[in-house]
N, C-alpha and C positions, 0 to 999 in steps of 0.2 A: 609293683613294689621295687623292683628291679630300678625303674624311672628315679623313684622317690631316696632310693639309698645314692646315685649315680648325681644325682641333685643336693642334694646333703653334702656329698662327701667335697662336691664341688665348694658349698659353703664355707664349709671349714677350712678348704684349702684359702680361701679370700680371705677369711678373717687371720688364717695362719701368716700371709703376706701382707696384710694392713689394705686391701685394694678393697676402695667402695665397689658396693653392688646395691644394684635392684633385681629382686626375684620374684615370677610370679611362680606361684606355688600349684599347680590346677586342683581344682577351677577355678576357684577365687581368691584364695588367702596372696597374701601379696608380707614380704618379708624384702627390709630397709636396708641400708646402712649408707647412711650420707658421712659417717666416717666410723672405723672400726676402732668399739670402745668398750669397752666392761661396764656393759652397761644394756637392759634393751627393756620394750617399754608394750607390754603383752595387751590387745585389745583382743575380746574374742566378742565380735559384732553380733553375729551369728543370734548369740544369747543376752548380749546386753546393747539394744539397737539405741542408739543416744546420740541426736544431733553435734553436742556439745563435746565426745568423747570423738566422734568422727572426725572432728578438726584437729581436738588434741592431740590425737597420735600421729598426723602429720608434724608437727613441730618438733617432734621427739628425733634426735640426732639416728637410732636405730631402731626401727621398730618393728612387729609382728603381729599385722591385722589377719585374723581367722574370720571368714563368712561362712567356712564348712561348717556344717555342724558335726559332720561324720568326720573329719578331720582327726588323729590322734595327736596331738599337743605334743605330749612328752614324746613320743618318738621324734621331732624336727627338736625339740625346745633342748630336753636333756645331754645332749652331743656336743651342742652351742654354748648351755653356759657352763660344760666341761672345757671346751675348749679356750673360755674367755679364761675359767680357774688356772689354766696351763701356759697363758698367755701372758697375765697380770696380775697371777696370785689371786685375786677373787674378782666376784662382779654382782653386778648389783640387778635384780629385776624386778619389775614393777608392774603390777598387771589394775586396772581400771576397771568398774563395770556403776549401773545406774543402781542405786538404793533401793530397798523394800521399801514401800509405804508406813509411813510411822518412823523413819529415822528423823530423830530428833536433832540432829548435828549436820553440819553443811558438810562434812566428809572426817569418815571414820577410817583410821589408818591399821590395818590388817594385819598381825606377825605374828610369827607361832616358834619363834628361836629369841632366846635371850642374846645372841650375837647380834642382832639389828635393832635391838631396844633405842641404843644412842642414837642411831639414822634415823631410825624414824620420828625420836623426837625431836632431831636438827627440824626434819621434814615438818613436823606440825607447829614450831615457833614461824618458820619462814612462810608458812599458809598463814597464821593466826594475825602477821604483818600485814595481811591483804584486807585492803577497805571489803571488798565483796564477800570474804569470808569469815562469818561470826564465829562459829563453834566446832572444833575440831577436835576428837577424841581417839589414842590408841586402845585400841582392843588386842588383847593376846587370845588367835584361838587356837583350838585345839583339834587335832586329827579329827576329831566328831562335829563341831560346829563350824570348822573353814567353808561357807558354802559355797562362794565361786572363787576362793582363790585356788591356788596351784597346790595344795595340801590340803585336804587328799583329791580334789577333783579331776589334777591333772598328772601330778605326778608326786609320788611321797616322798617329803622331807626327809625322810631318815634314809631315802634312796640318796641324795642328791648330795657334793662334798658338803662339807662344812665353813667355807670358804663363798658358799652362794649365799646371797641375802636375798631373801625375798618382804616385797610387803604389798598386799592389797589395797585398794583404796575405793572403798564403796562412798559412791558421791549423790548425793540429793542436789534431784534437778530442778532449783528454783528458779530457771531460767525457762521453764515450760510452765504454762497456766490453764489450771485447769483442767475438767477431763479430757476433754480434745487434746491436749497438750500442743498449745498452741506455744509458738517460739517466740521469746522477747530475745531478736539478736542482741539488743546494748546490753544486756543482762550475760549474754550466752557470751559473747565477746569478753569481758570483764574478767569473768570465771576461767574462761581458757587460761585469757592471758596470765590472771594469778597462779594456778596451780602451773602452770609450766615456768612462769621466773622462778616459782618455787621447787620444781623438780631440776630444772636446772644450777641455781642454786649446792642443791644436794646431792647433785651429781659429783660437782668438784668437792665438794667436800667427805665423799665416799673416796672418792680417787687421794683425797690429801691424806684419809686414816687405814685405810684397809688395803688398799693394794699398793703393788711394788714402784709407781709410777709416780711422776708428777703430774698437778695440776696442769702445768703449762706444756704437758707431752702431748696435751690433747685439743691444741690449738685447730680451729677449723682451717683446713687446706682448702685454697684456690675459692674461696666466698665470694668471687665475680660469676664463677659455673654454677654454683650451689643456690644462690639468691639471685635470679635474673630479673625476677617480680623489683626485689630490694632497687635495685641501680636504675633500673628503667625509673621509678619511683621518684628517687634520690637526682637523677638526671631533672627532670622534669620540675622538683622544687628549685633547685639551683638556677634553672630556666628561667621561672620566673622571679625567682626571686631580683636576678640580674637585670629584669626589665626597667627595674626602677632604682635609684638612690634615696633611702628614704629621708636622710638629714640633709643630703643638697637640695633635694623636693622643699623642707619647711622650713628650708634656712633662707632668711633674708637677701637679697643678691647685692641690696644699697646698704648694708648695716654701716659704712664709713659715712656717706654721704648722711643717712638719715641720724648720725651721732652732730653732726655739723648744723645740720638744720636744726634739732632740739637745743642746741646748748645756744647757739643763736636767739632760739624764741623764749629765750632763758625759763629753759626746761617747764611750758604752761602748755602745750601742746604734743599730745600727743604723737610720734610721729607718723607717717606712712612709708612702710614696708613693699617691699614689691619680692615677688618668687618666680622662678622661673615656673614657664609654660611646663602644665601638663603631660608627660611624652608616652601613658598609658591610659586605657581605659579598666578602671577600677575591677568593673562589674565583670568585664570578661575575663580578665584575670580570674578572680574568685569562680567562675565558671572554670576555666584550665584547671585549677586545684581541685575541686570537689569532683572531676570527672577520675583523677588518682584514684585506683582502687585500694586504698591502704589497708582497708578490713578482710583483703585475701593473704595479708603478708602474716607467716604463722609464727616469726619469731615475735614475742610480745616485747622486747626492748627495742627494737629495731620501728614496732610499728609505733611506738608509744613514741618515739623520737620524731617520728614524721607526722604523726597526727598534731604533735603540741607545735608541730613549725607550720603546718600547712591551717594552726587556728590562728597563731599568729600572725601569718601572713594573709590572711580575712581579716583581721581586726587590722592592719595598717591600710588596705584597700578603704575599710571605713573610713580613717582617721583621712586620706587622704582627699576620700569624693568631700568629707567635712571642713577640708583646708579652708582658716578662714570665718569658719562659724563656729556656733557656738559646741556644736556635736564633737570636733576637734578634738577639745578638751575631756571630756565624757570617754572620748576611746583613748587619751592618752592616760587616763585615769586605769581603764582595764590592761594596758600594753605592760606601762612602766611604774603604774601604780599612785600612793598618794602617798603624803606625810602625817605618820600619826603624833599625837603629843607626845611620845617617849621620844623620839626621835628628835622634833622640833625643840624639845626641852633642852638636851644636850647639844645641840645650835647654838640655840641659844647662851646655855653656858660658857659657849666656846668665846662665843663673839663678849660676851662679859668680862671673861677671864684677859682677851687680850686685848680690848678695848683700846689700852693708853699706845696700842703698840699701832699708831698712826701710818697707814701708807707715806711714801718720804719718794721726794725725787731722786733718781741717781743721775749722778754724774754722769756728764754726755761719751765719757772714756770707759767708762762702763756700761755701757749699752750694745747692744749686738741684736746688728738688723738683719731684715730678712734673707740677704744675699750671703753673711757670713755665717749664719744660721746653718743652713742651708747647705753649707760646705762641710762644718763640723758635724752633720746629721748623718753626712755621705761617709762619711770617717766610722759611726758607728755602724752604719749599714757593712762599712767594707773589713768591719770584726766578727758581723753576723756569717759574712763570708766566706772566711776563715773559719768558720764552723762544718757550712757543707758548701762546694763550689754550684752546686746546683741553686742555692739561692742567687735571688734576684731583683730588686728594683727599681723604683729611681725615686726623688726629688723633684717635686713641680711648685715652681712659685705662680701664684695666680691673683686675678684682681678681683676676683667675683665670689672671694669669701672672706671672712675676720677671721683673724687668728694664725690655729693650725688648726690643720683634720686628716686622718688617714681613713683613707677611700679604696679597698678591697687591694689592702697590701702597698698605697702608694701616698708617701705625705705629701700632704700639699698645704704651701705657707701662702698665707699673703702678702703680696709684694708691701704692704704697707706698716707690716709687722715687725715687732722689736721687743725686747725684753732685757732686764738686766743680767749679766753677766752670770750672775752665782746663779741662776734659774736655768742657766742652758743645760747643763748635766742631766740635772731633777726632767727638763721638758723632755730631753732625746729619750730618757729612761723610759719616760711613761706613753712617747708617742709612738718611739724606733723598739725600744726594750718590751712593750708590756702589747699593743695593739699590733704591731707590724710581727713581730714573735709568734703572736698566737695565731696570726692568721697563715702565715708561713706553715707552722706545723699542724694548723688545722686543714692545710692542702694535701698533707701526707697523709691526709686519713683516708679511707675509699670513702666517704660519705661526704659529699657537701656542705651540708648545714654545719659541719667542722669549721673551717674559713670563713661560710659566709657570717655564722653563729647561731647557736641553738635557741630558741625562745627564751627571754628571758636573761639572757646572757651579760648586759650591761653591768648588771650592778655589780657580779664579781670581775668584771672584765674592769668597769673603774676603780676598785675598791685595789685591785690589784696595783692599775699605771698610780695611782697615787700611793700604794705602800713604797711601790718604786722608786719616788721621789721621796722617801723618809729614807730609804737604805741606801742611796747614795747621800745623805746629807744633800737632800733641796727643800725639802717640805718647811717651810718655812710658816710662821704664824700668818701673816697676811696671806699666803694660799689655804691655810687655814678655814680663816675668816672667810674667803673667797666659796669654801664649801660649803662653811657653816651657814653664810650669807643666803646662796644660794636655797639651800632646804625654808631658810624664813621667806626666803622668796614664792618658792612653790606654794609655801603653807598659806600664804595671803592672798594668791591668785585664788588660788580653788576656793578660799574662803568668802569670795566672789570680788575682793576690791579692783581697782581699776593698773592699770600700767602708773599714769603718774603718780595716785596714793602707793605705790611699790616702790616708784622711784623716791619719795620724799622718804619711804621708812628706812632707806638702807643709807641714804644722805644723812637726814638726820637725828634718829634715833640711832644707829649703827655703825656711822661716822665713814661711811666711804666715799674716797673722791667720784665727783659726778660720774665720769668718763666711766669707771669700773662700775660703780651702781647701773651705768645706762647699758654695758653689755649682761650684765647678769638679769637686769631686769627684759634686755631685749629676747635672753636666751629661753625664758619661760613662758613671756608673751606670746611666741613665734607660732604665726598660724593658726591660732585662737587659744595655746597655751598646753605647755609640755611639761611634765612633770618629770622627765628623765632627768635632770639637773640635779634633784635630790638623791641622785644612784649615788652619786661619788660616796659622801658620807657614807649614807648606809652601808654601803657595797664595804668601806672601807673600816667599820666598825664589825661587821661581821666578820671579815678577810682575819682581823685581829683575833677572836675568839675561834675563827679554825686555827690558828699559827698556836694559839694557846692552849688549845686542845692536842699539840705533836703530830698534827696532821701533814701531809706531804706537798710542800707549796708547788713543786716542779711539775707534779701530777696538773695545777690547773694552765699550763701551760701548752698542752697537747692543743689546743683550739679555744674555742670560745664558748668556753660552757658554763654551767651553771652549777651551783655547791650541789643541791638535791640531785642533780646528772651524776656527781662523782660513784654512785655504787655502781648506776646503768654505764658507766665508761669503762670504772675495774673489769666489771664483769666482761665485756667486749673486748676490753686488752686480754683477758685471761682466755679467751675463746680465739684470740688470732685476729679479731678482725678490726679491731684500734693499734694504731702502733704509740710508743714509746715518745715524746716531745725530740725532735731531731737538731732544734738549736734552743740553747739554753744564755738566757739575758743577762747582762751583764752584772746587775744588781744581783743578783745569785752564786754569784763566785764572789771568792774571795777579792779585796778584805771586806768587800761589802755584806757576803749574807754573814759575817758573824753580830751584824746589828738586829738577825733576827732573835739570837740567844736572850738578847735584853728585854725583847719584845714580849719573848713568852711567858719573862717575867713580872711583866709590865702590867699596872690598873689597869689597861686602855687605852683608847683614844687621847686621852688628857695626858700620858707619859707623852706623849710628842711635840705638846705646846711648849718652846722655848723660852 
């Protein structure tokens, strides 16, 4: 006994100074803290043995696994969350166990004080969110029927401040089948993961209403010690992901020369394309990712991020061993998706609406080639760096691609390239401003797939570099047309026609000069056919309706993520382990973002047609 008080009292004094600990309790119990919070998360194994509860309470920031049975709860338990009550005003606990046979409900939420009534039903809306969980119901019991929770079994409520929130949570195991109770991990996995975004969730939000603290007081420290699993993980997709370029891989290396030879054979022949060699092996690759043990990592945002990068870095392996056939196209379909008719509808209106508004030469005093390009790019780069001197890149003119493209933080123009005058602003915005920005502050994040980009990531990533070009005054109707183009483009490929009936529809039904029909038609063909062309649009009508909704545009600038990522980012910012966007583009200051005020109040897409 003497051990057991000399051990305790040791507790208290950790939790009195904020210092993590791990304790083992003898002989078995084992008691948490990966950081000290108003907060602990009560398993007693002992009486409720449950594969799925056995993980759970790993994940849990503090917790207290019992395997004694002879163990007395309340003497370790009531000390602890008097001490959290003295610490931060109240605290929250939450004790787990597996359901009786006959519970009708995936998990029933236990409380016997009308002071946790609110919490607990924050707690069951953010379960009821979760695909894997149908039916969620609070029960208020009573000193007579709490059977396994902490009232009366472990310790009585009307002992305990009134400032403690407790709630049970009796869960039915539909993750075990049958009498055997046999485990379906993807089931068991699912569940964890939902009930812990969901208790985490309501953790910050116990801390925002009931105690004396902020949310953000409770940011995780030092998460390079705490998640070694996490970075080793994170290390090794970045690994591969950098073995390859996946748009140098399907980009044409002759698109100049093969524009010369077409327009030559007066556009009847098809051209031929050549790509650079191979420099990976598909299949081994995808053996490197599936050997990641993602399914031991126990924070479920953290794993859910790595899983959807390490699927879609399997489906670009595909699309690559397919470079060239017809399978290509089939994985560019699952990557970057398709175009539906609501989409190609307003394409199409676009390109109606400005029809009469004819691409026009400019003047040869207005044009700016690759080399002064290229200078004035360096100018915006050297504002970025005026922001933090830690940034850094360069400018690379090159012969072995059309256009422009930024390649993991670094433009590169081709030497062959030009563009008119009033486009240079709109270009740097959307290639220096909007791609080179995000990926800069997506290197500030601990997590890779920040810079390299989260699955998925293009469509807000384009929808953004072209609002870019609307907020500096570039967007211009003919780049317009150039996107709306593009989506009719995609839509006619997948519809199975050929490269030349593509080339004739955007000539002649849609009136663009050859040259520009023959890169947008090359840019979908490429490889057996890519339907990322159609992101810009869509990316950039959606982008509209978040700006319209008072959403926070600066937030998507932290990396390269995706709209559906922004709750999994809040939350990680609010946990410490996402930082804050560290350089902010220039389209975003003044006097430029006050062209977003118009925007929110704008139809849409169609307020931008001039």
């Amino acid at each position: 006994m003497k051990d057991n008080a000399k051990q305790l009292a040791g507790i208290l004094k950790k939790i009195k100074n904020k210092e993590v600990f791990h304790t083992q309790i003898p002989p078995k119990n084992k008691m948490v803290f990966n950081q000290v919070v108003p907060y602990l998360f009560l398993y007693r194994q002992f009486f409720s043995p449950d594969p799925m509860l056995a993980e759970l309470v790993k994940s849990e920031p503090a917790y207290f696994r019992v395997k004694d049975p002879e163990m007395n709860v309340s003497d370790w338990i009531a000390p602890i969350l008097n001490q959290f009550v003295e610490e931060f005003g109240a605290c929250l606990i939450i004790e787990a166990w597996t359901a009786s046979p006959g519970q009708e409900e995936d998990i029933q939420i236990h409380i016997a004080r009308k002071n946790v009534q609110s919490i607990a039903q924050y707690l069951g809306k953010q379960l009821e969110t979760e695909e894997s969980i149908a039916k969620v119901e609070i029960v208020t019991d009573t000193k007579t029927n709490a059977t396994q929770s902490l009232s009366p079994a472990s310790i009585q409520l009307d002992k305990l401040n009134s400032n403690i929130l407790y709630m049970g949570l009796e869960i039915k195991p539909k993750y075990l089948l049958g009498a055997n109770q046999q485990i379906l991990p993807i089931d068991l996995r699912h569940f964890r993961e939902a009930i812990s975004r969901s208790l985490s969730k309501t953790f910050f939000e116990f801390i925002r209403i009931h105690t004396l603290s902020k949310p953000t007081s409770f940011k995780i420290s030092h998460p390079k010690k705490m998640l070694p699993l996490a970075w080793e993980i994170d290390q090794k997709l970045a690994r591969e992901s950098q073995r390859f370029d996946f748009l140098l891989l399907v980009t044409p290396t002759n698109s100049y020369d093969a524009w010369l030879q077409f327009k030559n054979g007066n556009y009847r022949r098809v051209p031929v394309f050549h790509y650079r060699p191979m420099p990976i092996d598909p299949d081994i690759i995808k053996r490197n990712l599936y050997n990641l043990h993602i399914e031991d990592l126990y924070d479920p945002s953290i794993a859910y991020l790595f899983r959807d990068k390490r699927k879609e870095l399997d489906q670009m392996m595909s699309m690559l061993s397919e470079r060239g056939k017809e399978g290509f196209l089939l994985g560019s379909m699952q990557v970057f998706g398709t175009v539906n008719e609501k989409l190609l509808e307003k394409a199409q209106a676009i390109l109606t609406i400005t029809a009469t508004d004819r691409e026009h030469r400019t003047k040869e005093e207005d044009i700016v080639y690759a080399e002064e390009f290229a200078k004035l790019a360096q100018e915006e780069l050297d504002y970025l760096k005026s922001q933090d001197p830690n940034f850094g890149t360069t400018v690379r003119l090159r012969d072995d691609i059309y256009g422009v493209m930024v390649n993991q933080g670094v433009l590169n123009i081709s030497k062959q390239y030009s563009l008119p005058r009033h486009r240079v602003q709109a270009l740097i915005q959307h290639e220096v401003g909007t791609h080179i920005v995000t990926y800069y502050n997506g290197k500030q994040q601990p997590f890779s797939l920040f810079r390299l980009g989260v699955p998925g990531y293009e469509k807000l990533q384009e929808g953004l570099a072209v609002l870019a070009e609307y907020l500096v005054g570039g967007l211009t109707n003919n780049r317009l047309r150039i996107l709306a183009g593009r989506v009719v483009a995609v839509y006619h490929m997948q519809q199975g026609n050929t490269f030349l009936d593509t080339f004739a529809l955007l000539v002649d039904k849609y009136q663009f000069l050859p040259e520009t029909a023959f890169q947008m038609t090359m840019r979908v063909f490429r490889s057996g056919g890519l339907t990322k062309d159609a992101l810009y649009l869509s990316g950039l009508i959606e982008l509209i309706n978040y700006i319209k909704s008072g959403r926070d545009l600066t937030l998507l600038t932290m990396g390269k993520i995706r709209e559906d990522y922004i709750p999994i980012v809040e939350e990680l910012m609010l946990k410490g382990i996402l930082n804050a966007p560290v350089l902010t583009p220039k389209y975003l200051t003044s006097p430029y973002k006050d062209a977003l005020t118009n925007l929110k109040k704008s139809k849409g897409i169609f307020q931008m047609i001039q």
